[in-house]
Each structure stands twice: as C-alpha cells, then as structure tokens.
N, C-alpha and C positions, 0 to 999 in steps of 0.2 A: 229501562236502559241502564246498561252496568259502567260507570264510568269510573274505567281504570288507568286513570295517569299516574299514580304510584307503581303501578307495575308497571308500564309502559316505562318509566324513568327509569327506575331501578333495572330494567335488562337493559336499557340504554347505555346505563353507567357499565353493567357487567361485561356488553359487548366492546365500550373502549376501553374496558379494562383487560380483556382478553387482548382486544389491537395492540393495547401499549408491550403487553410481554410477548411480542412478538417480534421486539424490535428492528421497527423498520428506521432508523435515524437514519445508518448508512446508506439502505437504500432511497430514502428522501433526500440524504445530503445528496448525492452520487444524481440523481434525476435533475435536480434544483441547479446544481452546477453544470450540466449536458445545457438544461434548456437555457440559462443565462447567458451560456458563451454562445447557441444558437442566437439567440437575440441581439446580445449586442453587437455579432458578425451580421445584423438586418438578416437571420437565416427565417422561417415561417416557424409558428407553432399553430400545429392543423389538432383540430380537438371536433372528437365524435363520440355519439351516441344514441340512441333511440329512448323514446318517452321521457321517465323522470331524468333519465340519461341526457338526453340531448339538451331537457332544461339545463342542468348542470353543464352541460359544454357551453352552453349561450356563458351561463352567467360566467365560468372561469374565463371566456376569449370578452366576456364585457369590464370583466379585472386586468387582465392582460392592455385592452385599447383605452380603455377611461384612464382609473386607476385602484389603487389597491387602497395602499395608505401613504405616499408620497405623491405628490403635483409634482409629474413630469411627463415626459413625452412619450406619446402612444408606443408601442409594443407589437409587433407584425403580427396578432393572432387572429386564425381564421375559423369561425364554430363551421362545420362541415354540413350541421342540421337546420344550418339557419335561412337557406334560400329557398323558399316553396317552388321557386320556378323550376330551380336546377333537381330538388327534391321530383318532383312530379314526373315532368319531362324525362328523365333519363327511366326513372321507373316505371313511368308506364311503357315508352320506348322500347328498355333492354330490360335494365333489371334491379329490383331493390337489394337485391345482394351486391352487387357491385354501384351503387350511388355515393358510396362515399370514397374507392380505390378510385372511382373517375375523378374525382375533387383531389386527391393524393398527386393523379397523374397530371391535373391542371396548377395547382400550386404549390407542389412537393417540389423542395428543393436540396438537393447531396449538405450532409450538414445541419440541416433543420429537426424537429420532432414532431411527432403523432401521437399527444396524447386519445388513449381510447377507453372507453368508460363501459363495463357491460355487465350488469349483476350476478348475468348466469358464464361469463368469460367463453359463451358460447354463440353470442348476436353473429352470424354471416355475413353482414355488413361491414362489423367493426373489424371482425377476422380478414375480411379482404384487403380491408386499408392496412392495417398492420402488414401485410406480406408485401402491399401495392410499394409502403413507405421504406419497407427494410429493403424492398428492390432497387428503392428510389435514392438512398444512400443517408437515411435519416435515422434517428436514434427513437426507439419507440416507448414507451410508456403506458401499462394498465394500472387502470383502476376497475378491480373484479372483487366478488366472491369468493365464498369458500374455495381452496382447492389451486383456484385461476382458471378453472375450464381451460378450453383448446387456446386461450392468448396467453396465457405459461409462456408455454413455448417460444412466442412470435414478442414476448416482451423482454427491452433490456433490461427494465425496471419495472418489477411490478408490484402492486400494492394490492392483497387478498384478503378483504374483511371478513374471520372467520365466522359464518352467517351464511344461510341461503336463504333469508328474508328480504325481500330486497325492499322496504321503508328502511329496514335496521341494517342494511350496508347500505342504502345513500345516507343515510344520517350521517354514518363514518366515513364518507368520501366529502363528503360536506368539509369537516374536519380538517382532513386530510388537505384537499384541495385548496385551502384559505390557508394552513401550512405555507404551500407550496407556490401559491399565488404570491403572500409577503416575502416567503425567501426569495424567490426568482425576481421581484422585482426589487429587496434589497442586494442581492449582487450587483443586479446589473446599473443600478444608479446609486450606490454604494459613495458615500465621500460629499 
C-alpha cells in the first residue's frame, strides 16, 4: 500500500493556491452581505446538495441554527437534504429531480437565499432549486467546480473550485464555507 499524504497535501496547498488567485473576495463579500441582510430581515437560507454535498449543507445550516463562533441566537437555515421523509416520499412519488425546487416552493421566501452546492455545477436537483428560488424572488448562491457547469448561469454568486476532483473541490468549499459561515454570522450580530 502506497501512502501518499505528501502529495495529497502538497496538490491540496496548490489547489487553494490556485482558488486564492482567482480572487473571489468580492464575490464572498458581495454573497456574505446578500445572506446577512436575508437573515437579519428573519428571510430563510435554504442550502442543498447530494452525497458529500448534502453532508456539507447539513453541516453549514448546523453553523447557521447552533452557532459558528459567537453565543447567539439561532439563524432561519434550512438543509434541504436533511428530511428522509420529504426526501423519499416526494421521490419516489414524482421525482428526484425536483425534491429539493418542492422544499424551495415550501419555504422559499422573496428576499431569502439558496445556497447550492454541486461538484460537477451539473446535479438536476440542485439546478431546479436554483431556477425554483430565482422564481421565488431569492438571491442564489453556488458552490461548484471547474467551469460552474449549468449553475453559472442560475448563480448570483458563485464560487468554481478550479478542479474536477471532487475530494479536492469539497476540501475547498470546506474552506470556503467556514469563510462564509463566520462572516455571515459576524454581520449579522456584529457589535
């Protein structure tokens, strides 16, 4: 058995060293500010994803309702992949392509955001809720891959880890996400 965590690390480093020169500040201030002022108007932040994805939506909407790194009061955030009932039911029902634009249409609110999480910015799930939420009068948000596949398009903001590995873009949405988790939650209880 070959065990290589020196390389594993070292394209880890090279992968957010490529992220950093891509500068997304503006676009993280610019996201970070959207979803605080959703928050403190009580607007939702609806957060999806499929497999290591929807891990990652659990854990950001479990930073969002606990907390980040201030003791303060819960935060509207709903993970979309977190109900095996509503999960099951509606897709065996209708359809897994549309399970999470239903959850958009049940507590998408004009005002709120949808972050969506998808390695290949091609999930049909994730793509629905995006269109479901920009119908719905919300501000959207990817975190993708190379490129941004087909959520390009459908995101205000979006964040493209250049990588079609996807251990080696969640690593960087990891990152990325804990960013965006302490900002959003230092605006909004800021003082």
């Amino acid at each position: 058995m070959m065990f290589a965590l020196d390389k594993w690390l070292t394209d880890a480093e090279a992968l957010f060293a490529d992220t950093r020169g891509r500068r997304l500040d503006s676009t993280m201030e610019a996201a970070i500010r959207a979803t605080a002022s959703a928050l403190a108007a009580g607007r939702p932040l609806l957060v999806c994803g499929n497999g290591g994805s929807a891990a990652d939506a659990q854990h950001i909407v479990g930073e969002m309702v606990g907390r980040f790194l201030k003791e303060r009061r819960a935060l509207k955030a709903i993970c979309l992949s977190s109900n095996p009932a509503v999960l099951t039911a509606w897709s065996n029902d209708y359809s897994y392509e549309t399970v999470f634009s239903r959850q958009v249409e049940a507590y998408g609110e004009p005002g709120g955001v949808l972050l969506g999480l998808s390695t290949s910015g091609n999930s049909p799930n994730v793509l629905a809720a995006l269109v479901a939420a920009r119908a719905a009068g919300m501000t959207t948000i990817g975190m993708t891959g190379a490129g941004g596949g087909k959520m390009a398009s459908l995101c205000d903001y979006l964040f493209a880890v250049p990588s079609s590995a996807t251990p080696a873009i969640q690593q960087v949405h990891l990152a990325l996400y804990h960013c965006f988790c302490a900002n959003v939650e230092e605006a909004v209880f800021a003082g």
